[in-house]
C-alpha positions, 0 to 999 in steps of 0.5 A: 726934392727926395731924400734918400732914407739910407743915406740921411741915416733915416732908417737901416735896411736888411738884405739877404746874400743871394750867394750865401743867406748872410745879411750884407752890408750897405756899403753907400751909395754906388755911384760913390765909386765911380771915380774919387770926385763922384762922392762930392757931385751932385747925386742928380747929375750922376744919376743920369748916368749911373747905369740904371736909366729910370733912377732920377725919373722913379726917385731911387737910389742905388746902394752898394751892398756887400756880403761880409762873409762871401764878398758877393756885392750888388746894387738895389735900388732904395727908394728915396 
């Protein structure tokens, strides 16, 4: 079973804005916003059909990222 540091409160992670250079902030997990149940499924169900094919195979989660200062947002994939 894999753990997903981010969202275990494991450790922070420091993301640079692609738009602006501000730090973004993590925002959770983006499959959290897919619909007003996805929060409470289980993560490896809806990985198989998050939008990044290898995540439940590579052991990643993707996290929503947003910049404070531009509202630029984005997913990476966090290593789990």
């Amino acid at each position: 079973m894999t753990l997903c540091p981010l969202c275990n409160g494991l450790r922070k992670i420091h993301v640079a804005c692609t738009e602006c250079e501000s730090e973004m902030k993590d925002m959770g997990k983006a499959m959290d916003y897919d619909d007003e149940y996805s929060a409470y499924m289980d993560i490896n169900t809806l990985k198989q059909n998050d939008g990044f094919p290898d995540s439940l195979k590579k052991g990643q989660c993707p996290h929503l990222m947003k910049c404070l200062n531009c509202n630029h947002d984005e997913v990476i994939l966090v290593q789990e």
